[in-house]
N, CA, C and O atoms as a DFTB+ gen file, in Angstrom:
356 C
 N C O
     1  1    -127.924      -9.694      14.643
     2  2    -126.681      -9.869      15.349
     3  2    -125.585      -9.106      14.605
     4  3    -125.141      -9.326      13.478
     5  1    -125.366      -8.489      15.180
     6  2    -124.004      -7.917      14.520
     7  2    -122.373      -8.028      15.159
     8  3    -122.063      -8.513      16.247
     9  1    -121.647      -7.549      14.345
    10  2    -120.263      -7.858      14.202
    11  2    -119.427      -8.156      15.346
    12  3    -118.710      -9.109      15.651
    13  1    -119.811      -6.776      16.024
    14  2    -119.010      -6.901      17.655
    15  2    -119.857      -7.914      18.847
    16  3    -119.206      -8.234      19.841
    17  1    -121.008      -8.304      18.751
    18  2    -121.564      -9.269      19.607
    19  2    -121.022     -10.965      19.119
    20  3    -121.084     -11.885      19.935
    21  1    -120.587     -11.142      17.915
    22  2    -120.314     -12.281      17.325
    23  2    -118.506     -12.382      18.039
    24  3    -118.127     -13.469      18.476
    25  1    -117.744     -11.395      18.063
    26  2    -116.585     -11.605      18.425
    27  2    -116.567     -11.407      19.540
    28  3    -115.645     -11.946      20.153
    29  1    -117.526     -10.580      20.307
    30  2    -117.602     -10.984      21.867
    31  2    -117.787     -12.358      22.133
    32  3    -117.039     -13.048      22.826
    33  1    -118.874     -12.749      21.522
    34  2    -118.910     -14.442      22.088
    35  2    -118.049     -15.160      21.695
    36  3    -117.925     -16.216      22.315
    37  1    -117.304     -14.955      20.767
    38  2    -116.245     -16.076      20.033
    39  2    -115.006     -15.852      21.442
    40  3    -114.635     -16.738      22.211
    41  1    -114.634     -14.613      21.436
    42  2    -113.323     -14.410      22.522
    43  2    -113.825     -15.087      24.167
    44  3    -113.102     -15.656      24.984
    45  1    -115.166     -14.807      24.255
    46  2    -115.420     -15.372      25.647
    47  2    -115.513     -16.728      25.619
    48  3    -115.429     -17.228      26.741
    49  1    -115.713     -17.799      24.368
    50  2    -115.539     -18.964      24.478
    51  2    -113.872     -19.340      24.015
    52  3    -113.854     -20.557      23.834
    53  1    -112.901     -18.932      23.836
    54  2    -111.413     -18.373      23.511
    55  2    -111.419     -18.286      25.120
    56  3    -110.913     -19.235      25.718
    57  1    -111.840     -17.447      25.703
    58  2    -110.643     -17.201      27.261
    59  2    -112.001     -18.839      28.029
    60  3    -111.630     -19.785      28.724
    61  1    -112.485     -18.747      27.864
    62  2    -112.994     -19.969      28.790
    63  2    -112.599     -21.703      28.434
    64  3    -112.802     -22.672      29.164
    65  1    -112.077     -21.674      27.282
    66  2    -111.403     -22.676      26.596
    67  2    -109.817     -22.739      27.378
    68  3    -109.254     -23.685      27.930
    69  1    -109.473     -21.617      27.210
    70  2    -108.091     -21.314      27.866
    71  2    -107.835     -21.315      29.402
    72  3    -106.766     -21.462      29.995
    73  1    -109.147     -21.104      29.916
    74  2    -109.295     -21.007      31.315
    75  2    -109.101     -22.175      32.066
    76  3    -108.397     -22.304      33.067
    77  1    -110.090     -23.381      31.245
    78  2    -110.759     -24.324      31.568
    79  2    -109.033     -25.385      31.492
    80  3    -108.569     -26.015      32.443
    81  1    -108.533     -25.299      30.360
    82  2    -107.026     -25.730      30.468
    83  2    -106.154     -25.140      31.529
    84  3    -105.551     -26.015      32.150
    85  1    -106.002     -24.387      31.773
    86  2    -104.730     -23.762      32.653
    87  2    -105.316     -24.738      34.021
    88  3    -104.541     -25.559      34.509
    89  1    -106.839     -24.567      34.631
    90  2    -107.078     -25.131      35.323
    91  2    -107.090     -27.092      35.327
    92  3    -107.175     -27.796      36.333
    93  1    -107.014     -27.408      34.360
    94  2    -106.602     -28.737      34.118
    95  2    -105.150     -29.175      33.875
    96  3    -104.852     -30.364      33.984
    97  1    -104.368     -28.377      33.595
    98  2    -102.978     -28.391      33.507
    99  2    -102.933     -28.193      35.114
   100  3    -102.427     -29.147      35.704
   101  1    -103.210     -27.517      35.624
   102  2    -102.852     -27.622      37.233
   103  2    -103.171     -28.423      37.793
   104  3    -102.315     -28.970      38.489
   105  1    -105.002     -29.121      37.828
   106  2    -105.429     -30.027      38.432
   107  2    -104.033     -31.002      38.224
   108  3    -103.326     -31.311      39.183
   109  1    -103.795     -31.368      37.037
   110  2    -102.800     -32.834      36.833
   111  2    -101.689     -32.565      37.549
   112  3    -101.361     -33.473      38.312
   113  1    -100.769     -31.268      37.541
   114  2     -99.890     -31.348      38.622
   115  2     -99.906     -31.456      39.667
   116  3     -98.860     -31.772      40.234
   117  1    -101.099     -31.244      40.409
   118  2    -101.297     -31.228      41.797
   119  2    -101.686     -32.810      41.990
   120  3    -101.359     -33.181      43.117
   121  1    -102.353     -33.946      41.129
   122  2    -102.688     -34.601      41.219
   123  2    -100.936     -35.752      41.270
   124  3    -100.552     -36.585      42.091
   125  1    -100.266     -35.190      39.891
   126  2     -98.950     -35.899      39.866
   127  2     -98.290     -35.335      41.296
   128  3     -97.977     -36.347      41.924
   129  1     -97.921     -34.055      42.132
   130  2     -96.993     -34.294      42.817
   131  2     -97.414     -35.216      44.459
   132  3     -96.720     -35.638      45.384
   133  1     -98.908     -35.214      44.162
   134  2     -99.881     -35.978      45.138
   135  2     -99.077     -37.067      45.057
   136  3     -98.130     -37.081      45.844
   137  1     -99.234     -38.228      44.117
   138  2     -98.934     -39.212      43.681
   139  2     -97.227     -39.566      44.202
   140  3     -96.856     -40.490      44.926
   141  1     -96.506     -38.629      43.638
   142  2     -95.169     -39.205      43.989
   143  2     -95.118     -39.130      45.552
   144  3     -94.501     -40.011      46.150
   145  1     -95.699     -38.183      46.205
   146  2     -95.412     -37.988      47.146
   147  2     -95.807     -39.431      47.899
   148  3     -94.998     -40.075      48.567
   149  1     -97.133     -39.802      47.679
   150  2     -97.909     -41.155      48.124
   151  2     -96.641     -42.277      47.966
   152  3     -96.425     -43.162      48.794
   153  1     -96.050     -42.110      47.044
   154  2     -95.433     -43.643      46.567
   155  2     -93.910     -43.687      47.491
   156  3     -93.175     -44.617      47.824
   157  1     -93.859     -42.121      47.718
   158  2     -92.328     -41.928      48.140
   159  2     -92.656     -42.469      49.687
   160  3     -91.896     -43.190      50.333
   161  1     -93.777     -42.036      50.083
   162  2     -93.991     -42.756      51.587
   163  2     -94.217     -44.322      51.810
   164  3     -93.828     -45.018      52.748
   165  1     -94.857     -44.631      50.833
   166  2     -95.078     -45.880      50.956
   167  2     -93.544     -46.400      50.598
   168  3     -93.291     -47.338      51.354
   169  1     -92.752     -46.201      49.966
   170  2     -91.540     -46.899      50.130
   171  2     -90.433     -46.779      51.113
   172  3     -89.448     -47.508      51.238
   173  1     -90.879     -45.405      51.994
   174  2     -90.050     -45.033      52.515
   175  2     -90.375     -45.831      54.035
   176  3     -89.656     -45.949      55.027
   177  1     -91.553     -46.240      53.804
   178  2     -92.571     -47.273      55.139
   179  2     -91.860     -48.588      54.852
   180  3     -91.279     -49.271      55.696
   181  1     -91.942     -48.774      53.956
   182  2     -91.468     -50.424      53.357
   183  2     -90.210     -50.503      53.996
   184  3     -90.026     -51.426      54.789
   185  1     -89.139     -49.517      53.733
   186  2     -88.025     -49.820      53.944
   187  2     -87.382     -49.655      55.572
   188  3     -86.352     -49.837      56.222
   189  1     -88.994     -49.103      55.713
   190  2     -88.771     -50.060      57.480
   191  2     -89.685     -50.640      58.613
   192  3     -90.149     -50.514      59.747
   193  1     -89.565     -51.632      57.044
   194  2     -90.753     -52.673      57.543
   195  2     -89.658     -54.241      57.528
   196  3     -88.519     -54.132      57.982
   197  1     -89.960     -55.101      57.183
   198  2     -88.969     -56.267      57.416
   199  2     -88.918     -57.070      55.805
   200  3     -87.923     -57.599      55.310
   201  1     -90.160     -56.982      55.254
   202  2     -89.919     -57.485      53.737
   203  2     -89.147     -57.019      53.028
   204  3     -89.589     -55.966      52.568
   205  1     -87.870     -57.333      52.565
   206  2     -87.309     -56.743      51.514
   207  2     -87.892     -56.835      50.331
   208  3     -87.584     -55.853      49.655
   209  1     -88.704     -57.678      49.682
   210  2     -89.323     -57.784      48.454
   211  2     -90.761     -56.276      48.164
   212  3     -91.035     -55.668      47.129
   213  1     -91.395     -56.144      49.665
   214  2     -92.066     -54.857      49.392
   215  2     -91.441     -53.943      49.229
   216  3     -91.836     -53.174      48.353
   217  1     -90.287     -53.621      49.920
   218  2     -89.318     -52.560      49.377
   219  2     -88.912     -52.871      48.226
   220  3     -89.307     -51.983      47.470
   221  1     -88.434     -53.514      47.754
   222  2     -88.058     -53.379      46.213
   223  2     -89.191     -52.711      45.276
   224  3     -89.108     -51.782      44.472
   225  1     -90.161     -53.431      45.628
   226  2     -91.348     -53.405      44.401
   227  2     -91.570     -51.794      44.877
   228  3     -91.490     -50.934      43.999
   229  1     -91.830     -51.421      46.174
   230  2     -92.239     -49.820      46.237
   231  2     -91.125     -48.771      45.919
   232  3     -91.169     -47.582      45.604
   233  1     -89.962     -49.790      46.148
   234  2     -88.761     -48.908      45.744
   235  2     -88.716     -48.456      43.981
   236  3     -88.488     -47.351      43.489
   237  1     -88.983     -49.583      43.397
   238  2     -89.020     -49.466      41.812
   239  2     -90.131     -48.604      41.356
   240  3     -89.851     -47.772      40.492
   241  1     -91.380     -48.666      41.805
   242  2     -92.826     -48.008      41.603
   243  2     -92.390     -46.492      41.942
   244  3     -92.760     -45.725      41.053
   245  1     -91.563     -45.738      43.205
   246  2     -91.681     -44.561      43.356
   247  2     -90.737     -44.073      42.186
   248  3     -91.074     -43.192      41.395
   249  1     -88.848     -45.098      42.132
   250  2     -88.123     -44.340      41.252
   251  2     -88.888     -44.420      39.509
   252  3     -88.918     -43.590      38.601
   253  1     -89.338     -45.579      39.608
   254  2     -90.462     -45.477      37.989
   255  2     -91.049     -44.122      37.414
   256  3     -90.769     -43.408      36.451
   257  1     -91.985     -44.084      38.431
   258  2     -92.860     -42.804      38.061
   259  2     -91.954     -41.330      38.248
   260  3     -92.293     -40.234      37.801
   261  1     -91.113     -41.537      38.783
   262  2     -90.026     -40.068      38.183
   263  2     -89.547     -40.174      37.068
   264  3     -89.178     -39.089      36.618
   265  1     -89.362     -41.166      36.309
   266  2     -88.717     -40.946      35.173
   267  2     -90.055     -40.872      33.955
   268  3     -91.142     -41.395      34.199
   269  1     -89.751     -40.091      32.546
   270  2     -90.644     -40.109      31.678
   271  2     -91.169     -41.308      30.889
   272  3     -92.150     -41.271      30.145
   273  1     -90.431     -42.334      31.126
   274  2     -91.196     -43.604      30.862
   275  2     -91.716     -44.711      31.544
   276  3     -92.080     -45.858      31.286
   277  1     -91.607     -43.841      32.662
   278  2     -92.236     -44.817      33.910
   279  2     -91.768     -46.426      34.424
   280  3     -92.368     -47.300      35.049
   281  1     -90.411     -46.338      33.833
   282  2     -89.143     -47.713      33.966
   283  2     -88.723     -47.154      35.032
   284  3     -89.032     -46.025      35.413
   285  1     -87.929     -47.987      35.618
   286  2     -86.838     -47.865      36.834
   287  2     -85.572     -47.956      35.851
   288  3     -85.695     -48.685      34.867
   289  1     -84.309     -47.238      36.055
   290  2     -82.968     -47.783      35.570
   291  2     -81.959     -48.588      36.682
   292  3     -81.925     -48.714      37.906
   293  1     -81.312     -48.968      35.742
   294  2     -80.293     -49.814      36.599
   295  2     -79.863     -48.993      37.322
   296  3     -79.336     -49.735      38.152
   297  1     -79.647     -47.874      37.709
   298  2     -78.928     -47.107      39.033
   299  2     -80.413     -47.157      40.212
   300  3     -80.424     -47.689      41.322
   301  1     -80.976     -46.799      39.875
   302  2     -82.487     -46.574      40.298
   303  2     -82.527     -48.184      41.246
   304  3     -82.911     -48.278      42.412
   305  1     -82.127     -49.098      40.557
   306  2     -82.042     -50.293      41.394
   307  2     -81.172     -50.476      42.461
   308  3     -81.444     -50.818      43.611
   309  1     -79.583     -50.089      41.724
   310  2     -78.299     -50.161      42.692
   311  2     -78.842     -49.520      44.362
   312  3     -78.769     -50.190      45.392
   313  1     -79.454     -47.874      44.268
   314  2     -79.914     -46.955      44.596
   315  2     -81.128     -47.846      45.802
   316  3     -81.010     -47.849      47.027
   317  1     -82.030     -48.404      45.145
   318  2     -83.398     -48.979      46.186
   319  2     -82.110     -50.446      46.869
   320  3     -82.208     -50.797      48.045
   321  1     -81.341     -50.916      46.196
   322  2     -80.859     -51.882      47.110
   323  2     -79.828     -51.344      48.385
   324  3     -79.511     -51.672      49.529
   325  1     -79.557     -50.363      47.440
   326  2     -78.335     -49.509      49.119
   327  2     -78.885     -49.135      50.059
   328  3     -78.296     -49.069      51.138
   329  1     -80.416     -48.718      49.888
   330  2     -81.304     -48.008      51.089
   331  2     -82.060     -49.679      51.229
   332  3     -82.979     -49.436      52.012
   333  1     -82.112     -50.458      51.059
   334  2     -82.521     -51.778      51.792
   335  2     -81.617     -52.475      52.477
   336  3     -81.870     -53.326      53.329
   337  1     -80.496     -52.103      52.095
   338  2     -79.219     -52.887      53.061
   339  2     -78.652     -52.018      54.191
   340  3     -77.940     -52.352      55.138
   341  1     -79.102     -50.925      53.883
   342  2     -78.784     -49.860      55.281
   343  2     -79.328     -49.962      56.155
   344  3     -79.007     -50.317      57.289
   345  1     -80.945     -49.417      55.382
   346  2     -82.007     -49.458      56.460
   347  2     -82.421     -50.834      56.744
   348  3     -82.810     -50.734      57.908
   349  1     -82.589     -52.143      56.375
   350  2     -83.315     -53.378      56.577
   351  2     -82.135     -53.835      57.680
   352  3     -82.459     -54.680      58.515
   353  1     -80.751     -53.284      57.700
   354  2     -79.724     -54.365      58.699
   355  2     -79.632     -53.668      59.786
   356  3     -78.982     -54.095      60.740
């Protein structure tokens, strides 16, 4: 075996390492904007449906998962109660 067959295989497991990520870095985005999108409907169903308590909870679950710690904030609440008193009356 010599020199240049050893760094051929090293670089082709190098770009297939790299490959194999770019394609998993995408899978997860496509999988995350899947997701919000799912949650944004389901709350956006809730809030015109007649339970106010499913709207809350789907209201908190969609604004949650936008933020990086997956909390709702207190505006995020103000926010799901103004679109339950609009849309629910």
């Amino acid at each position: 075996m010599n020199f240049l067959s050893v760094l051929s295989f090293t670089t082709s497991i190098w770009v297939l390492i790299l490959v194999m990520g770019i394609c998993m870095f995408c899978c997860w985005g496509i999988f995350d904007l899947y997701k919000l999108r799912l949650l944004k409907k389901n709350y956006e169903n809730a809030l015109h449906g007649s339970d106010k308590s499913i709207a809350l909870e789907a209201g908190k679950k969609y604004y949650g998962y936008k933020r990086p710690d997956g909390k709702h904030t207190i505006y995020d609440g103000i926010k799901i109660r103004t679109d339950i008193t609009s849309l629910m009356n």
